[in-house]
N, C-alpha and C positions, 0 to 999 in steps of 0.2 A: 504494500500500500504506500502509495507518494508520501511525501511531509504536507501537501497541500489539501490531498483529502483527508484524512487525519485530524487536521487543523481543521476542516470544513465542516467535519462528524463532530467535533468537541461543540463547537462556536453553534450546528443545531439543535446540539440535546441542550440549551442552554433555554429555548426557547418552546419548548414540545408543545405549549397550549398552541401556541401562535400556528408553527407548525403543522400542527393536527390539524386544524382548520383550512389551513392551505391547501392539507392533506385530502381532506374529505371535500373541499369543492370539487378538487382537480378528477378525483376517483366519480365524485357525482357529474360534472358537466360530459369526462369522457364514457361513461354508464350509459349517459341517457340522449347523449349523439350518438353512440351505437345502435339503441333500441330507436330513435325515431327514424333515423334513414332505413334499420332494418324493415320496419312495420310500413312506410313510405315506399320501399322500392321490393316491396315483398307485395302492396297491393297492383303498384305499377304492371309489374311482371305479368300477374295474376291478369291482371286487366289486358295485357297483351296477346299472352296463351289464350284467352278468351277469343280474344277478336281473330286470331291468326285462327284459332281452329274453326269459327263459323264463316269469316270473307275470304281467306285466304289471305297468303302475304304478297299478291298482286293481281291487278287483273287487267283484261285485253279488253277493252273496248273498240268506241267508233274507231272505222278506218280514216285514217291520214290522207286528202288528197291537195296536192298544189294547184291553186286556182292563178292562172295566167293570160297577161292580158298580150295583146301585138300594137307592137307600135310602128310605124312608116319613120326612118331616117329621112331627116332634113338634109338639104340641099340638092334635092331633086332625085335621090337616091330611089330608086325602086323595089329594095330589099326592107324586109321587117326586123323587129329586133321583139324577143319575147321577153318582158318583164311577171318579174313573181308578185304575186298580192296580198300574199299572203296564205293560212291554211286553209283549208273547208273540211268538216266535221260529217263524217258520216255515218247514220246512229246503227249501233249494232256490229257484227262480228257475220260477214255474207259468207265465208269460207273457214265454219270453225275444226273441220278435220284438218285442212290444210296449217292452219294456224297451229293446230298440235302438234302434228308433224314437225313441225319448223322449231319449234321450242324446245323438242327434243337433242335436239342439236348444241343447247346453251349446258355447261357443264352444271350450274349450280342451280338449277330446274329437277325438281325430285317430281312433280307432276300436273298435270295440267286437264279441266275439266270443261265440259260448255254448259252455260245454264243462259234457260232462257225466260227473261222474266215479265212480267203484266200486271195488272189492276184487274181487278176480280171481285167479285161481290158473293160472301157466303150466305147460304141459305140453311138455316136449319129449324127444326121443327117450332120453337120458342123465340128468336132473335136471327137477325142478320148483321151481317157485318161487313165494313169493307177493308180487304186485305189482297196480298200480291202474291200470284200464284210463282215460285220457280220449280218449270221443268228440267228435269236433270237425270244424266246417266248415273246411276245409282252408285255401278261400281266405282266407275272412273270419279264419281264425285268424294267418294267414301279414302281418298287417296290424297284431298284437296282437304281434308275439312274431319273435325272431330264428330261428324254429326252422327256416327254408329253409337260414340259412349256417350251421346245428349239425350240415348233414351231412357224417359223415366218412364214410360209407361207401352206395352208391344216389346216389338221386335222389328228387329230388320229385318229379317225372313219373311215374314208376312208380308211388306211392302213390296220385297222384291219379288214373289208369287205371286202377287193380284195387281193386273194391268191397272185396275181403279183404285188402286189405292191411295193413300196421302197419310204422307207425316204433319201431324199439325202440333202447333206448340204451347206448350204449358195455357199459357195466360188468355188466348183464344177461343180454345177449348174450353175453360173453363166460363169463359161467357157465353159462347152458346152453349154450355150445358149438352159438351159431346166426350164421348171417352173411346175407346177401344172398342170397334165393331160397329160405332156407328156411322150412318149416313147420315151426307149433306150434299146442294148444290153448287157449284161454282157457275158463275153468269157474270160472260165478259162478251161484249161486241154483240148482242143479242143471241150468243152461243147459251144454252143450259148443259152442263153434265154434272151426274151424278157419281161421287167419290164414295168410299170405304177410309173409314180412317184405322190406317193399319197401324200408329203407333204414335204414341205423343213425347214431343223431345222436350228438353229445357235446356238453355243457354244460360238462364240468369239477364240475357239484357233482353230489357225489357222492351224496345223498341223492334225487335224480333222476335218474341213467343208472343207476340200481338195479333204481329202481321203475316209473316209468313208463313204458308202453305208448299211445302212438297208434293211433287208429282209425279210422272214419268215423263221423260223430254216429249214421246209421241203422243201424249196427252195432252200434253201443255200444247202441243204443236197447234193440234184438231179446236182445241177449247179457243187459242188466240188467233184460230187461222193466218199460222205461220208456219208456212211448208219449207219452209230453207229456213239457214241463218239462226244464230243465236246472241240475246240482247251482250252476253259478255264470255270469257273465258276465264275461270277462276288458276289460280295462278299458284302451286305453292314450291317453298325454295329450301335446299339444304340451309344457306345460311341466312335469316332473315334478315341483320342487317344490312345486308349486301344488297337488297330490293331497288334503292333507289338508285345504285351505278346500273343493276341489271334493266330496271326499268328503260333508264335511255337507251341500252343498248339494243335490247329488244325494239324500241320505238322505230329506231336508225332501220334495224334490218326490215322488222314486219311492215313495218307503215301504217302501227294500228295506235292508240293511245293506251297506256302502259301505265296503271297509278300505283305506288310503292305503298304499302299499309302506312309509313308515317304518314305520307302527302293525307293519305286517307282519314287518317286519327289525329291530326294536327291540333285539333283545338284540345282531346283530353290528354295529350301527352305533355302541351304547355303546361296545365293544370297541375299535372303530375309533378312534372318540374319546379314548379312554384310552391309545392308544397315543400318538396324535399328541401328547397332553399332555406325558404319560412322559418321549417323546425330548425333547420341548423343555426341559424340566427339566434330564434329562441331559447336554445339551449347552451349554446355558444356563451351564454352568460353566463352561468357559475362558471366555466373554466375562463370570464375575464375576471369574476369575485375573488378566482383561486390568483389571478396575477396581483390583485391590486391585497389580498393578502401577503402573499409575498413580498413584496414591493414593500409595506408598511412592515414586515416583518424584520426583514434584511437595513433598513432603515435604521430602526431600533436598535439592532444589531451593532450597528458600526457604531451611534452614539455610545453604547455600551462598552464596547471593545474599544475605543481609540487607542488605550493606553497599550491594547497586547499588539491591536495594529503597530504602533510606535514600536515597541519591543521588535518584531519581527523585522520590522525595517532597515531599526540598528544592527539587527544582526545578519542584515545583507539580502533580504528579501526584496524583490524589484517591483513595481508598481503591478505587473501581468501576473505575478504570483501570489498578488492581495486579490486583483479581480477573478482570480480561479478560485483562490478558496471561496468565497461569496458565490462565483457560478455555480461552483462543485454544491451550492448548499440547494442551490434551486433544483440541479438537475438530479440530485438526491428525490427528492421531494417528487419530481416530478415523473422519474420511472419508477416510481414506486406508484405514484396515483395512478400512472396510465396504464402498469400491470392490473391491477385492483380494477381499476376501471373499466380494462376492456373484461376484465373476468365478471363481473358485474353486470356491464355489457350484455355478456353471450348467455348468464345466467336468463335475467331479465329476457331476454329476445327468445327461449326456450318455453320461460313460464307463460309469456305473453300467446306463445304459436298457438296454446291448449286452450285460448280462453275463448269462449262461447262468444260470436258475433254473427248473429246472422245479418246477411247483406243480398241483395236483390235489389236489382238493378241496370246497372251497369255491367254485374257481375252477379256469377254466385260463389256463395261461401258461408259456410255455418261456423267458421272460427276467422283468428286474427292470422294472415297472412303475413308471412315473414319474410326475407331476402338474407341468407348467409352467404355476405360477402366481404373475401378479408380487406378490399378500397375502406369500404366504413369503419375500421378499424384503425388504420393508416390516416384518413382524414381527419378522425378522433383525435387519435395522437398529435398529429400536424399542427391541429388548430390551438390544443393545449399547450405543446411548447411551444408557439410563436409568441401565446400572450406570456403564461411566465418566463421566457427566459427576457421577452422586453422589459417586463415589469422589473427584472430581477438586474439587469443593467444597468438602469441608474442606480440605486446604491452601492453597486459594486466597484463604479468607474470614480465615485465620491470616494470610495475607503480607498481606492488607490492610490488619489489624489495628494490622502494626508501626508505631510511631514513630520519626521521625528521629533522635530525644533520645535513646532507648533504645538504639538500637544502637549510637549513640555512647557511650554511659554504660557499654554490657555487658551490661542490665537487661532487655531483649526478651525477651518470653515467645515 
């Protein structure tokens, strides 16, 4: 062990109330920046895996066409010159085998589905309602989309055996007062047909077990009279953050429009982000209480100590070897609180995962979602010694300052 921690250890145990308190902010502000970014980026996630397994993590829409105009060259020239105008939006997906085909091609594409979608109006014996039909290849969709294990009630078997059948969702079903085995109408374009509801899913977002109804694509086709073509292509990817480079690059080759689940989720993920900020601010404060303890602690300290300052001086100690002992007392204190702390931390982030929340909504979830990841840990720590070891600098760079002469004299600033 140095002479300067040594010296560092004496000059803290001198102080332990002071100390302690330093102690227990530093352990509480790094505890509970653990536990809010975990519980914060534990919902985020959750809320992601949601979305990526019902939309997919991209999707093919309208075709891309260049609208151009001809111009006649001045000066008597007889030749044209073609200028671009810009894009033109064409709605829907006219070649969605070919589009599949073509995607297979892109390495980070795990698989790719076509659904085709409409406005539709349910009928059932008590209530009607209006909702949007999507037709879809069952297998190939089941490859795009979590929607096998969103069943709470049937089976996939059954949908996939009955040409009539329809997956319908939680919150729909339960307004019209339809379950497993019943029929209802669907009536779109002056089309009526008659479904079987082979199985009810849940998502948790609620914007979805409202409205949407499952079908078979040749179903949906007859129902919207649309014998070609599909409204999109669902999209999903090995790696999802990669969605929005793969997106353009897809756009370049296919000539279709290509939206990345962020572009898609843009407004809840700012959300998300502004929360995790928030907390960290908020919590952020006991470990500046833990600086400005210290800081008033180490203060104290030197007023107390001048004379061993002076001693040490005299006997050849350099201005950098006072401000170590003084640091050495902060960063004591401080790997100690941020051990404690992240242990505290990962405690707390355990007991929190088991605690009862049910949520519906946006999501589903009958407990507190959690996020173990060791950045939040690292940031914890990050944020804790930025403010004490600042805090802990000026009275370090003061005890340095002293002179021997001075404190003998009374004269020490």
């Amino acid at each position: 062990m140095s002479p300067n921690l040594r010296i560092a250890l004496r000059f803290l145990t001198a102080k332990k109330r002071a100390m302690l308190m330093s102690l227990s902010c530093t352990v509480l502000g790094v505890g509970l920046f653990v536990l809010t970014q975990a519980t914060t980026s534990g919902f985020e996630e959750f809320f992601i895996k949601t979305i990526l397994g019902t939309d997919g993590a991209m999707r093919i829409e309208d075709k891309i066409q260049d609208t151009l105009r001809q111009m006649t060259a001045g000066g008597g020239s007889d030749f044209q010159i073609s200028q671009r105008q810009g894009l033109k939006y064409i709605e829907g997906v006219e070649e969605p085998k070919l589009i599949i085909n073509a995607l297979k091609d892109f390495s980070n594409v795990s698989g790719a589905a076509p659904v085709l979608r409409g406005s539709v109006l349910v009928r059932a014996d008590f209530k009607n309602e209006s909702a949007q039909v999507f037709g879809i290849s069952l297998e190939e969709h089941l490859k795009v989309s979590d929607l096998g294990r969103q069943i709470v009630q049937g089976d996939v078997a059954t949908f996939r055996e009955q040409p009539t059948g329809a997956l319908m969702g939680r919150v729909l079903a339960d307004r019209l007062q339809l379950s497993t085995g019943s029929s209802f109408i669907l009536e779109a374009q002056g089309q009526r047909m008659r479904f079987t509801v082979s199985a009810i899913y849940e998502t948790g977002v609620a914007d979805i077990d409202k409205l949407r109804v499952y079908v078979h694509l040749s179903e949906a086709r007859s129902l919207l009279q649309k014998p070609s073509g599909v409204s999109f292509v669902q999209v999903n990817l090995f790696e999802k953050d990669r969605a929005p480079q793969n997106s353009i690059q897809i756009q370049d080759v296919l000539k279709h429009s290509a939206k990345p689940w962020q572009e898609r989720e843009k407004s809840w993920l700012s959300t998300f982000r502004a929360l995790r900020i928030s907390s960290a601010i908020t919590v952020s404060v006991f470990t500046l209480i833990a600086g400005l303890a210290m800081f008033n602690t180490l203060a104290m300290i030197v007023l107390e100590k001048t004379k061993d300052i002076a001693i040490l001086r005299s006997m050849g100690y350099e201005r950098r070897d006072i401000t170590q002992i003084f640091l050495w007392q902060a960063g004591i204190v401080l790997a100690i609180g941020a051990f404690l702390g992240c242990v505290v931390g990962a405690l707390s982030t355990l007991g929190v995962s088991y605690m009862p929340l049910p949520i519906s909504g946006i999501f589903k979830t009958e407990t507190f979602v959690v996020s173990w990841n060791i950045w939040h840990y690292v940031e914890a720590i990050a944020t804790a010694a930025l403010m004490v070891m600042i805090a802990s600098l000026i009275p370090a760079r003061r005890a340095a300052r002293l002179e021997p002469g001075d404190i003998v004299r009374g004269t020490a600033q």
